[in-house]
C-alpha positions as CSV (number, residue, x, y, z in Angstrom):
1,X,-43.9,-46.3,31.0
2,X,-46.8,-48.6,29.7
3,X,-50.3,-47.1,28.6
4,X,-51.6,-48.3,31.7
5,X,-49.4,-46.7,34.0
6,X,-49.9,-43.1,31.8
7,X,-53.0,-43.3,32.2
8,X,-53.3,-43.8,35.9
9,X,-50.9,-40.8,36.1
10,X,-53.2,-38.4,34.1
11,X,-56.0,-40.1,36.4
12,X,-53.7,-39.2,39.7
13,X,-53.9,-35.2,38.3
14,X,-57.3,-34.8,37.1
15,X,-58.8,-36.3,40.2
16,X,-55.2,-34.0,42.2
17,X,-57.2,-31.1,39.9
18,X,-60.4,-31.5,41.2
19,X,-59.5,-31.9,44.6
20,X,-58.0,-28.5,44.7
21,X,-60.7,-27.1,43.3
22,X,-63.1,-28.1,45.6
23,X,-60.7,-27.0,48.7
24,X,-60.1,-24.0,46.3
25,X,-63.8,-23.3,47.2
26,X,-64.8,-24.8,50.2
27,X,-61.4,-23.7,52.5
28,X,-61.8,-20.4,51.6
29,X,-65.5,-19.8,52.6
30,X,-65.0,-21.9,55.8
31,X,-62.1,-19.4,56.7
32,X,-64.3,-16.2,55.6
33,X,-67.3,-17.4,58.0
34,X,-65.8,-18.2,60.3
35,X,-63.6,-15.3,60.5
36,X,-67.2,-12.8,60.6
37,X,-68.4,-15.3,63.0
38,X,-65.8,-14.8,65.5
39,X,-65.9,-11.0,65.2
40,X,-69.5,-10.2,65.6
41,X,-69.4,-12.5,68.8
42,X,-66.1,-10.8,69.6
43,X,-67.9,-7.4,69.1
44,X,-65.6,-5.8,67.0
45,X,-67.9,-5.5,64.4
46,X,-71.2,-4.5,63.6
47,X,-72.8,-1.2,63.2
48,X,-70.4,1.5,63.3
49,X,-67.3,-0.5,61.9
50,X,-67.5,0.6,58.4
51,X,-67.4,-3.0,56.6
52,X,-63.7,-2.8,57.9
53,X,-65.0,-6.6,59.0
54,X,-66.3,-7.6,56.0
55,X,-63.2,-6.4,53.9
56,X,-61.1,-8.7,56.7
57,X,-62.6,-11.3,55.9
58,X,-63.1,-11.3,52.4
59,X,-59.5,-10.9,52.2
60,X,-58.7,-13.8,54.5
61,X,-60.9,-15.8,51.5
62,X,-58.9,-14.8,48.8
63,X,-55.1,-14.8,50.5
64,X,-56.4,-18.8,51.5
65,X,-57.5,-19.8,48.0
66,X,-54.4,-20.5,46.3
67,X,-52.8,-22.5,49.4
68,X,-56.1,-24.2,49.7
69,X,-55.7,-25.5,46.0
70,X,-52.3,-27.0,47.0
71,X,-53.9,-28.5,50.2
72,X,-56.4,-30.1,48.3
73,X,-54.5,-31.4,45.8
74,X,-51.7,-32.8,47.8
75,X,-54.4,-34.5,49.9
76,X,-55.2,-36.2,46.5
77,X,-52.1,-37.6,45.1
78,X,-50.9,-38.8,48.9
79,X,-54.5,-40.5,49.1
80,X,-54.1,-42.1,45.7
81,X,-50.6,-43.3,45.8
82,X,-51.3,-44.8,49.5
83,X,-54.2,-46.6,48.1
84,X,-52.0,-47.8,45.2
85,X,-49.8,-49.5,47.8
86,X,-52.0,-51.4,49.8
């Protein structure tokens, strides 16, 4: 592999990286919101339910996270080697 082809690759996974960290954060927090959202419209929550809501969906944040890093970054590499092609 030449110099310039190494260093596209380590390009590929530090952009891949960063990617995932931003899904890593913004996945999450979508998933968390909207999760309260739909419950206090719902009407299973609110006063009375003992942050049994809030614990749901701060849960639902943290079980998406790691899956959200791999969503994001697998986003990245198919979106870099596709542009590669072309």
């Amino acid at each position: 592999m030449s110099a310039q082809g190494s260093g596209r690759v380590i390009g590929i996974m530090l952009r891949a990286f960063g990617f995932g960290l931003l899904a890593m954060i913004v996945i999450p927090l979508i998933l968390a919101f909207g999760l309260l959202a739909i419950s206090h419209l719902a009407g299973g929550c609110g006063a009375g339910s003992s942050g049994g809501c809030e614990m749901g969906a701060a849960s639902v944040g943290v079980f998406a996270a790691p899956f959200a890093f791999v969503i994001g970054a697998a986003f990245s590499v198919i979106r870099c080697t596709r542009k590669s092609r072309v």
